[in-house]
C-alpha positions as CSV (number, residue, x, y, z in Angstrom):
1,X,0.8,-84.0,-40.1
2,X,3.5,-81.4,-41.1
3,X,2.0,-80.3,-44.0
4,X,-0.8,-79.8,-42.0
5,X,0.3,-77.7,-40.2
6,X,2.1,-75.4,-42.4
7,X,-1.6,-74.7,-44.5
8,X,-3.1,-73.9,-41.0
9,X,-0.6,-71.4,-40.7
10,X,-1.0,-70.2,-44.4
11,X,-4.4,-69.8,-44.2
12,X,-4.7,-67.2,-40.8
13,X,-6.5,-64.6,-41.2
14,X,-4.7,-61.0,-41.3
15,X,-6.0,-58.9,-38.7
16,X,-4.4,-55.4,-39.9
17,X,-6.5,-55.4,-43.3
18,X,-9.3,-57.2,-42.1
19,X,-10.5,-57.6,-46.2
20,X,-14.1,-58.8,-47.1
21,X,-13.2,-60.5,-50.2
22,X,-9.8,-62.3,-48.3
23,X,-11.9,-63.0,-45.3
24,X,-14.6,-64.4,-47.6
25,X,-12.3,-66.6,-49.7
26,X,-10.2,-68.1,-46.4
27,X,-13.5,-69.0,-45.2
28,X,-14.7,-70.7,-48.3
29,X,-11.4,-72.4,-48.5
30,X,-11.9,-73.6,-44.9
31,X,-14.8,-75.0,-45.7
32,X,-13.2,-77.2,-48.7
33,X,-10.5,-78.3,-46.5
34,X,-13.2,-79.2,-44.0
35,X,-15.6,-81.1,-46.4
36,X,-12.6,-83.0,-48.1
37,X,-11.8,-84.1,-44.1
38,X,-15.3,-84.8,-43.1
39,X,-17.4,-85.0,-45.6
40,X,-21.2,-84.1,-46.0
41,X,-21.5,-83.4,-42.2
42,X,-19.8,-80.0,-43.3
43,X,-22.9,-79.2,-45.3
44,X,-25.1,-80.3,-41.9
45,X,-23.8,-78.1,-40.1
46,X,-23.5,-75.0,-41.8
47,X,-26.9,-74.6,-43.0
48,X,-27.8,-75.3,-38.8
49,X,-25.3,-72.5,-38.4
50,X,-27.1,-70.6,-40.8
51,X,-30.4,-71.4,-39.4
52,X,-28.9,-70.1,-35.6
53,X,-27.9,-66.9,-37.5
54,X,-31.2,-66.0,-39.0
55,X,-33.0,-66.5,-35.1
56,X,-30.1,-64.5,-33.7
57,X,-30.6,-61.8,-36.2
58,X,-34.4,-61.7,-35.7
59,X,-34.0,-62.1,-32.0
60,X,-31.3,-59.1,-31.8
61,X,-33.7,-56.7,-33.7
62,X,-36.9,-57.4,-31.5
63,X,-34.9,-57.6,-28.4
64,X,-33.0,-53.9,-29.6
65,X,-37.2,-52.4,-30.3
66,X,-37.9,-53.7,-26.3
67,X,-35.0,-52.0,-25.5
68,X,-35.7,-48.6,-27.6
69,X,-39.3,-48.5,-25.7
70,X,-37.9,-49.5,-22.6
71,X,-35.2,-46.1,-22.3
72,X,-38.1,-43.9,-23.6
73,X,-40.7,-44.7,-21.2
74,X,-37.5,-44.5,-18.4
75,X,-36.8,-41.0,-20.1
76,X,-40.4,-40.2,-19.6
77,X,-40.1,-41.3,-16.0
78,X,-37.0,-39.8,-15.2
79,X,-37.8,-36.3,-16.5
80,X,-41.8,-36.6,-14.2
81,X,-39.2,-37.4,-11.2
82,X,-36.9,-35.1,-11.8
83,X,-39.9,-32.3,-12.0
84,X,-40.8,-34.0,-8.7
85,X,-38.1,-33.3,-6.9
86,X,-37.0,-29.7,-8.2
87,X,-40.7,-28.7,-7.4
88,X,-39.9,-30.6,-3.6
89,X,-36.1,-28.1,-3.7
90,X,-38.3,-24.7,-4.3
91,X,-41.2,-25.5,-1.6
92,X,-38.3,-26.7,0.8
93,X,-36.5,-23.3,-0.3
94,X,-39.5,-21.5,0.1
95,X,-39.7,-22.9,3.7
96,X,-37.0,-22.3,5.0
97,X,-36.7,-18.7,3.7
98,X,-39.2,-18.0,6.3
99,X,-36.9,-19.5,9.0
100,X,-33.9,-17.9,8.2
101,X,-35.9,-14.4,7.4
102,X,-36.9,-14.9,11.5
103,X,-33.1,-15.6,12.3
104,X,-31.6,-12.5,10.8
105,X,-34.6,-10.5,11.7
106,X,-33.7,-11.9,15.1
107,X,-29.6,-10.7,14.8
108,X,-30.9,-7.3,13.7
């Protein structure tokens, strides 16, 4: 159980030089240790892993497409209702400018 535990702690990844080829070895390592435990059950689940990935993947780049057409129609919205309402400022504007035109007329 000791010696165990002392490869566990051997075999931790180092976060400040996160390396490809280091990362990629401990993993493969991992799996050894892993399949010398276990057995072919390793092998099961790492090609279901796999399998998840490739959906995830897919499903991630269709999902970030929605997403693309979903802020450019909103950008196409939000520019018609911001038209809307700086069109609403100037006749409000333009309004009112007759009011306040009578008020100072009035104070003159």
């Amino acid at each position: 159980m000791v010696m165990e535990n002392l490869d566990a702690e051997n075999l931790l990844i180092d976060t400040d030089n996160p390396c490809v080829l280091r990362n990629s070895v401990q993993v493969a390592i991992a799996m050894f240790l892993l399949y010398d435990s276990l057995g072919a059950a390793v092998i099961t689940s790492v090609v279901g892993i796999m399998c998840v990935l490739v959906f995830v993947v897919l499903g991630t780049r269709r999902n970030k497409r929605f997403q693309s057409n979903v802020m450019k129609c909103r950008d196409s919205r939000m520019k018609a209702t911001n038209d809307m309402l700086n069109y609403m400022h100037v006749i409000k504007f333009q309004a009112w400018e007759e009011h306040f035109n009578k008020r100072i007329q009035a104070f003159r």
